[in-house]
TIFI-200248 format. One record per residue (C-alpha): x, y, z; residue number from 1. Coordinates in steps of 0.2 Angstrom, whole numbers, padded with zeros to 4 digits. Last residue first. Layout:
BEGIN
+-------+-------+-------+-----+
:     u :     v :     w :   n :
+-------+-------+-------+-----+
:     X :     Y :     Z : NUM :
...
+-------+-------+-------+-----+
END
This chain:
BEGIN
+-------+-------+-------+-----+
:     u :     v :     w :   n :
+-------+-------+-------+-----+
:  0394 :  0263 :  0338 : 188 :
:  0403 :  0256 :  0353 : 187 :
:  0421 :  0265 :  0350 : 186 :
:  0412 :  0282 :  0346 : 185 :
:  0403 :  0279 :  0360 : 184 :
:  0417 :  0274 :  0373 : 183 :
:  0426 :  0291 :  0366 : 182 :
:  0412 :  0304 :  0370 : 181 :
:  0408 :  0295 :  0386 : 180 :
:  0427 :  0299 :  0389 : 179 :
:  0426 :  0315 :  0385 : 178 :
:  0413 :  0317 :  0396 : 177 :
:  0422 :  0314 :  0410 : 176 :
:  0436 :  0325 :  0407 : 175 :
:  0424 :  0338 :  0403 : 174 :
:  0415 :  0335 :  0420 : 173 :
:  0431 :  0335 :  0426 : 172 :
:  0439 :  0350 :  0420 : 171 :
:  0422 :  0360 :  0426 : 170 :
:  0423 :  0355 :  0444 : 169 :
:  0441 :  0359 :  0446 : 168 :
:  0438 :  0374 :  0436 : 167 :
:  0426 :  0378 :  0451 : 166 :
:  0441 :  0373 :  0463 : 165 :
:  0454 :  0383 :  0456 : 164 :
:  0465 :  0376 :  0444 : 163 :
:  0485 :  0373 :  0447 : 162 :
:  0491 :  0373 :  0426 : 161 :
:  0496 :  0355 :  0417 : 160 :
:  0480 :  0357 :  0408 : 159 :
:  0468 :  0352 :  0422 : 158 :
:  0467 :  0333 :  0418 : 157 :
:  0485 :  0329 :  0415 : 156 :
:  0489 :  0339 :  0430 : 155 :
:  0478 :  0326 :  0440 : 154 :
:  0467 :  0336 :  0453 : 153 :
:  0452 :  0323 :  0451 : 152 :
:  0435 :  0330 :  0459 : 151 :
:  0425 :  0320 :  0471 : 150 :
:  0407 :  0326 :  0476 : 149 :
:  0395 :  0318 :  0465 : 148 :
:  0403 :  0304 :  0464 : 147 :
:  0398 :  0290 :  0450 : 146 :
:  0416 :  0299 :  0441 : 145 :
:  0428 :  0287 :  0457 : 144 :
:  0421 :  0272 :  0451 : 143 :
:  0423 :  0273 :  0433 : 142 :
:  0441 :  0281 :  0438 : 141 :
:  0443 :  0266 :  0448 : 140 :
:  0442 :  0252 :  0437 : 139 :
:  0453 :  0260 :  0423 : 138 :
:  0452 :  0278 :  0414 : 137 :
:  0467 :  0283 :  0416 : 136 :
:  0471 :  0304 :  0418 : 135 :
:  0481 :  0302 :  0431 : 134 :
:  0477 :  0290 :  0444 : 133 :
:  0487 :  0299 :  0460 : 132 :
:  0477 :  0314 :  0463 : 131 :
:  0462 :  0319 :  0473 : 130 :
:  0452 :  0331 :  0481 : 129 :
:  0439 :  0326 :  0491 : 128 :
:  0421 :  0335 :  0494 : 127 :
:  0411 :  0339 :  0508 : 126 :
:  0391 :  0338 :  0504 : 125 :
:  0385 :  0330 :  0522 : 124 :
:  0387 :  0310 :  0517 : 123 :
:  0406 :  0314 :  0510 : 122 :
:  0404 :  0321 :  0530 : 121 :
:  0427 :  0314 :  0532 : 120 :
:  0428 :  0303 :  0515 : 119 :
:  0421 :  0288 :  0508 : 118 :
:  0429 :  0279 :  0491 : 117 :
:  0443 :  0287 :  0490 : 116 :
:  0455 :  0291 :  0477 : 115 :
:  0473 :  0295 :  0487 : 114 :
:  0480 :  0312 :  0486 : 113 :
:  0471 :  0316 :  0499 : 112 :
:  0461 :  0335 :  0501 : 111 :
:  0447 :  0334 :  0511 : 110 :
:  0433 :  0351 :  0504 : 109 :
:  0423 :  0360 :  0513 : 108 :
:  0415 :  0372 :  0503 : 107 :
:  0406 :  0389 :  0507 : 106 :
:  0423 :  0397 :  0501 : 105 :
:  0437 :  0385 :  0501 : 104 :
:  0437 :  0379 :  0516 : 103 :
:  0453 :  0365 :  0519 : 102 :
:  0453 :  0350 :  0526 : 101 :
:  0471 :  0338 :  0525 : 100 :
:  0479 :  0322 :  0521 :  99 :
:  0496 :  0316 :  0522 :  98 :
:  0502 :  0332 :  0530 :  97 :
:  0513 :  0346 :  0523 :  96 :
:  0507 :  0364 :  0526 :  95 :
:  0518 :  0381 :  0522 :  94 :
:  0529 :  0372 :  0510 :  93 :
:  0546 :  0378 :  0503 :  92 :
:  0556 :  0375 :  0520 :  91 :
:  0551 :  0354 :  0513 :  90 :
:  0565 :  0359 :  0498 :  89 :
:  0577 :  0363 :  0509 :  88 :
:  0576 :  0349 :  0523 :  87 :
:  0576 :  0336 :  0506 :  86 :
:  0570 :  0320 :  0513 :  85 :
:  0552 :  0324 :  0510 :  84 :
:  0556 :  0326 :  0492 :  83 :
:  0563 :  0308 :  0491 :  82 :
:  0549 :  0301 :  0497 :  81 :
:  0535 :  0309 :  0487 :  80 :
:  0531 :  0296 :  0475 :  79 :
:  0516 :  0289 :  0482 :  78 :
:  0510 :  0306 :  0488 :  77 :
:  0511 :  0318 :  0501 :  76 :
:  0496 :  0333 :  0501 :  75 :
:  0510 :  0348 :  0501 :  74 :
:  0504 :  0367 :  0504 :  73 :
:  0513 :  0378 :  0493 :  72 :
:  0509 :  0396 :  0497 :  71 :
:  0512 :  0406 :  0480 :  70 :
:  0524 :  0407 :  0464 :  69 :
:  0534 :  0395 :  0460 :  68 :
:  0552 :  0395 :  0453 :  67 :
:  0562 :  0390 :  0471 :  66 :
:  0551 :  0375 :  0473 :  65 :
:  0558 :  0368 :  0456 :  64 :
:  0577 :  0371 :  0460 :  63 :
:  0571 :  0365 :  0478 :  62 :
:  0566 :  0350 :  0472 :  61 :
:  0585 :  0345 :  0466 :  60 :
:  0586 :  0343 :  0448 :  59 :
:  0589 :  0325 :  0441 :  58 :
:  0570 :  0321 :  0443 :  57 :
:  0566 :  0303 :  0448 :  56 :
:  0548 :  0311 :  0454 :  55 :
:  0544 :  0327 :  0458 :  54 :
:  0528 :  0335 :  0466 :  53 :
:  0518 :  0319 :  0468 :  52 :
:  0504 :  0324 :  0480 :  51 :
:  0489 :  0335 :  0479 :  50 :
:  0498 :  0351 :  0478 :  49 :
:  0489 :  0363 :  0487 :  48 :
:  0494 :  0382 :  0480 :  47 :
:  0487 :  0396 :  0491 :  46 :
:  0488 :  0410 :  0480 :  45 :
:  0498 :  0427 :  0489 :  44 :
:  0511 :  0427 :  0475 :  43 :
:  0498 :  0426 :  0463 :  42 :
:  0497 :  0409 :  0452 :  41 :
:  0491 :  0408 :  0434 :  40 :
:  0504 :  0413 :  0425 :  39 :
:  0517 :  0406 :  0437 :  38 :
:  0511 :  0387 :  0436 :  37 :
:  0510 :  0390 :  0418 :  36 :
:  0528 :  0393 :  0416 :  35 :
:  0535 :  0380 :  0429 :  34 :
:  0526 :  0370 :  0420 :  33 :
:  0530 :  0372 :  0403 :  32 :
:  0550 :  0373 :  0408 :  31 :
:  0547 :  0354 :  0419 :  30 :
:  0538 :  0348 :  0402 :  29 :
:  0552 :  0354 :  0390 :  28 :
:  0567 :  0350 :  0401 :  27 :
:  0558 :  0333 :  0402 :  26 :
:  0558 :  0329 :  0384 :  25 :
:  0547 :  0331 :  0369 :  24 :
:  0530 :  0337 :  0377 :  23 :
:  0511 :  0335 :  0375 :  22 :
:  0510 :  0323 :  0388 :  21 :
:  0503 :  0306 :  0385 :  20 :
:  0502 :  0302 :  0404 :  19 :
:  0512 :  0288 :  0405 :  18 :
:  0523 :  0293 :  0389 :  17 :
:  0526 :  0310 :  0398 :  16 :
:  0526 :  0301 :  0416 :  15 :
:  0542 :  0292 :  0409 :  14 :
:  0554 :  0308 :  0411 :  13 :
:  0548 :  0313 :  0428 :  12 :
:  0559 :  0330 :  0431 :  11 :
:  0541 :  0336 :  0438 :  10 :
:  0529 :  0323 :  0443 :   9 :
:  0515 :  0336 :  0443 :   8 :
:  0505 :  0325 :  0450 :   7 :
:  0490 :  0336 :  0457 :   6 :
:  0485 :  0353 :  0455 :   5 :
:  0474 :  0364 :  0466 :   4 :
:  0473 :  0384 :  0470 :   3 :
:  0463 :  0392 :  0482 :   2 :
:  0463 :  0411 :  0481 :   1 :
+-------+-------+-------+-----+
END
């Protein structure tokens, strides 16, 4: 199975304020993660994390790596320098490229960790994959929810757990209309 999950910024002390995280520390966070991570993926899963694996974590990436189950394929992201430095911790990773298609069933999906706003067919029904604005609702998330065909993988989004691509689908839609729900209850 296909799995997706994007910023998970383990080790990331500020993302939990950033985010609003439901957790008290970082050993907290990084712990929950690794938990649901490995109660939802089977050895054989194919994991595509959609950028931002780590980020000014004091454990080394590989301690992380080393935790999770499945294929990890790596979409880089912003913050994913150091990681990409680290020779033991890349060996974790089947696939590592800055932007990537994959199948997934009968759908063709691009995975970039970026938001886009057109995307290799977008105009024949492939879908992107994306990361890197969280769970903010600024200018380009309101872009980014008029399309049809572009799902956010923010862990924030997807209940800090990698999600296959239909609970992408309905993680956003949630996402989305809990924002409408929010923008009406501040309008009215």
């Amino acid at each position: 199975m296909n799995l997706y999950i994007s910023d998970l910024h383990f080790g990331h002390n500020n993302v939990i304020r950033f985010d609003q995280r439901p957790f008290n520390d970082v050993e907290e966070m990084d712990n929950c993660l690794i938990q649901l991570w490995n109660s939802r993926v089977a050895p054989d899963d194919d994991v595509y994390i959609v950028g931002d694996f780590a980020y000014k974590n004091k454990k080394d990436e590989e301690w992380y790596l080393q935790k999770l189950r499945g294929h990890k394929h790596l979409i880089i992201g912003n913050h994913d320098g150091r990681l990409l430095q680290n020779d033991w911790a890349m060996s974790y990773f089947e696939t590592v490229d800055k932007m990537m298609n994959v199948t997934d069933g009968e759908n063709q999906i691009v995975l970039c960790h970026y938001p886009m706003i057109e995307w290799y067919k977008s105009r024949h029904g492939t879908w992107l994959i994306y990361g890197h604005i969280h769970n903010r609702r600024e200018e380009t998330y309101l872009y980014m929810r008029t399309l049809d065909h572009a799902l956010n993988a923010a862990a924030a989004i997807n209940n800090y757990t990698p999600v296959s691509f239909k609970e992408l689908i309905r993680n956003n839609e949630v996402f989305k209309n809990s924002s409408d729900a929010s923008k009406e209850r501040m309008e009215g």
